[in-house]
N, C-alpha and C positions, 0 to 999 in steps of 0.2 A: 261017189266019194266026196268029191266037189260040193254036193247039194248036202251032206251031211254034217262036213266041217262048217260051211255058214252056218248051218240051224243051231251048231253048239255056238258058233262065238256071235251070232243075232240074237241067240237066245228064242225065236222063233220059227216057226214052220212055212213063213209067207217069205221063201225068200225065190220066190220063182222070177220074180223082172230082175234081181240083182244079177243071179246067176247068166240069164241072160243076156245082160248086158254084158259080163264077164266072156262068155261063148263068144260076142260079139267082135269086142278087142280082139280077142286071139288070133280070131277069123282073118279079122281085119291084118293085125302083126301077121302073120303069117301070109296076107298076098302081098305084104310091104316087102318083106325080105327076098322076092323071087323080081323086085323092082327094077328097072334098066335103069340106071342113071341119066343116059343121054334120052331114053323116051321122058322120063321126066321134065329135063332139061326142052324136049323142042315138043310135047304133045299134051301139057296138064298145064296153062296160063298161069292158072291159081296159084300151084307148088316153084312153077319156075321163081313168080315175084318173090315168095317167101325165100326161098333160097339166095337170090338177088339181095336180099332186105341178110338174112343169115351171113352169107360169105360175105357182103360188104363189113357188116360189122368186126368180124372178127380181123380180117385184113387191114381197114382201119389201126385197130388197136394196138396191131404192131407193128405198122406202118409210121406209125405217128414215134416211133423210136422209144417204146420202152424199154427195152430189153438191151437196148443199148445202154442206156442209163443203168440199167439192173444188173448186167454183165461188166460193161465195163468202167461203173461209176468211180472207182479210184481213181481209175486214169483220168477220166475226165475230171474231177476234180485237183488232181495232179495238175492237167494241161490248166486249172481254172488260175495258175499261181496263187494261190492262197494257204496253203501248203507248207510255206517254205520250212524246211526244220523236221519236220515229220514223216518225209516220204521214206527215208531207211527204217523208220521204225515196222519191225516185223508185224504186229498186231495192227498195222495201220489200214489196210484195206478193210478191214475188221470195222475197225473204230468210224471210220467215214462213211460205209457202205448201210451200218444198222440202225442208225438216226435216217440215212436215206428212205429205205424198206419203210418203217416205220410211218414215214408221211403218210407212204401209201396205205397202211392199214387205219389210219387217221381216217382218209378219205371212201374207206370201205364201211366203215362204220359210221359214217357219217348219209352214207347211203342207205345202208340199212334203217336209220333214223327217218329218213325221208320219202324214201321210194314209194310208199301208197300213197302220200299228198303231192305230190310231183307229177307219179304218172314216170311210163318207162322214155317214154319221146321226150318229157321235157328233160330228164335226168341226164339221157345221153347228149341230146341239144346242149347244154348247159355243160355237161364236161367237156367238149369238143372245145366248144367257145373256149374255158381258159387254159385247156392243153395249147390252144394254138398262142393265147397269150404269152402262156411263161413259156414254150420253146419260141416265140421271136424272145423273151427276155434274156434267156440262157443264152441264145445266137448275139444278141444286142453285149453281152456281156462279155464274151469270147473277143466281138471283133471290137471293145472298145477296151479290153483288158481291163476289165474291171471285175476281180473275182470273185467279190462280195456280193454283187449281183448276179453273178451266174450262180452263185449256191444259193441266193433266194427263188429266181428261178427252178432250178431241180427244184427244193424243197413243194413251191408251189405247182412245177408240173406233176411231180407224184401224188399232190395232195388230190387233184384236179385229174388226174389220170382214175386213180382209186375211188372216187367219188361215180366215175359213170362208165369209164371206158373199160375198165378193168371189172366190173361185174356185171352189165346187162348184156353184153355179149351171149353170157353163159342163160341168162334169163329169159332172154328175148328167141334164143335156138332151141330154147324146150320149150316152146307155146306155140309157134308160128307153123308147123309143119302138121297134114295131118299124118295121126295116128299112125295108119298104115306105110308111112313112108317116111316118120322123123328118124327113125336108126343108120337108113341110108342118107337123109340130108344133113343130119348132126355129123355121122362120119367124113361127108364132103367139106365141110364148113371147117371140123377139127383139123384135116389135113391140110387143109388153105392155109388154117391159124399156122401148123409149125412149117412152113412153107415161106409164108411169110417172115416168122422169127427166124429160121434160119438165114433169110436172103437180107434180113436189116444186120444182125449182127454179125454176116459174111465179110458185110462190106462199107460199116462202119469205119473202119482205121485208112482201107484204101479212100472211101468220101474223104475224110479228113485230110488224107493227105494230097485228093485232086483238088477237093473246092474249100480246104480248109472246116475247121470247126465250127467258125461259126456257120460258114457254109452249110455244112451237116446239118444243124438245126435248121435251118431257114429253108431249107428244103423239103424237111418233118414237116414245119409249120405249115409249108405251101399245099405238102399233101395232105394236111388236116383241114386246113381250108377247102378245099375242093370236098374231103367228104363231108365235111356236116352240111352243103348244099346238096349232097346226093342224098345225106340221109334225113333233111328237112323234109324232102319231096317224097321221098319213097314210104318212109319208115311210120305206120299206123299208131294210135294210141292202145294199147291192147290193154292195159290197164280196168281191171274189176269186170274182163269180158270174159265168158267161158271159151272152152275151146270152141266149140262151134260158132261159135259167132267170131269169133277170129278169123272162122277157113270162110265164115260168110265175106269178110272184108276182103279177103285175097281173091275170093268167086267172081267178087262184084266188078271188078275190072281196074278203080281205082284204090288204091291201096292205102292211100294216104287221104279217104275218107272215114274220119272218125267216128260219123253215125252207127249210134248201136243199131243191128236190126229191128230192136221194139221202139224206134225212137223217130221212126222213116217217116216222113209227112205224111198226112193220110189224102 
């Protein structure tokens, strides 16, 4: 039946390798799903890194305090005194919160613009960098009460957020896994992700009120720092590589060798 439907929409009789390779995947999905997680985790090198290089990213992303910002940007905008006059007004969370969002689809589109001259490593390199800026700015601005500059700040950490943190995440967890096993490491990585968002936006108000706000931030910013040297080191260029040559990168031992395999000295 399979070999029937290609031959109407190929329009041809020669579709015996496609199908095949079709038979293949299935194969392949189907010994993915009977997968152990923890034998992935301590018995496949190759899938461990990727997952390494997967959960790092996602945890990053909401680590670095978005969702804080996204959840509770009135208030902080509120705490930023710049405000004064506005905050009884009912529509005002409204009003303050969708110029915020906004940045960040600025910054998604802005990605989309870019992302095949870039390359997905420098993309994310490059938002990390001024995530970590504008949250020291937003922290610098908090603890200097200056709250024209902490709404520059936001403005440019969502711009900066939405340009790399906020979409390769999603990009980079569909390519880096094989076949037979991305269902179960995307599910891993997924769960990480609201794991993560729940534990930043748990325990935003109580940071705030141990190490203060700007506190809050300079803590983001610290833990932003640290990962864009985990993910300078770790994280490959996969960028115009097929999938196999991808799981060639993860095989090879170092992961953060960019070499295509048709590219290897001879």
């Amino acid at each position: 039946e399979a070999e029937t439907v290609l031959k109407e929409i190929r329009n041809t009789d020669d579709v015996s390798e496609e199908l095949g390779d079709i038979l293949e995947e299935v194969e392949l999905a189907n010994e993915g799903s009977k997968a152990n997680i923890v034998t992935l985790w301590l018995q496949y090198p190759g899938v461990r890194r990727a997952m390494i290089i997967g959960c790092l990213l996602w945890a990053l992303s909401q680590l670095a305090g978005i969702n804080t910002v996204m959840y509770y940007g009135a208030t902080i905008v509120n705490m930023s005194g710049i405000t004064s006059g506005f905050e009884e007004s009912e529509s005002f969370d409204i009003w303050i919160t969708a110029p915020l969002s906004f940045m960040q689809l600025v910054g998604i589109i802005i990605c989309m613009v870019v992302i095949d001259y870039l390359g997905r490593r420098k993309t994310v390199l490059f938002s990390i960098v001024f995530v970590f800026v504008f949250l020291v700015v937003i922290g610098t601005g908090f603890a200097k009460d200056i709250g024209t500059l902490t709404i520059v700040g936001l403005c440019g950490y969502l711009l900066s957020f939405g340009f790399g943190l906020s979409t390769m995440p999603y990009t980079i967890n569909a390519e880096i896994y094989p076949i037979q096993y991305r269902s179960v490491c995307v599910a891993q990585a997924t769960a990480l992700f609201w794991f993560s968002n729940f534990l930043v936006s748990l325990t935003f108000l109580s940071l705030t009120n141990f190490i203060g706000t700007a506190g809050a931030f300079y803590l983001y910013a610290a833990i932003v720092a640290i990962g864009f040297f985990l993910v300078f080191f770790l994280l490959p260029e996969t960028t115009g590589l097929s999938l196999e040559e991808i799981q060639n990168i993860f095989n090879q031992g170092d992961p953060v060798d960019q070499t295509r395999p048709d590219q290897n000295p001879k």
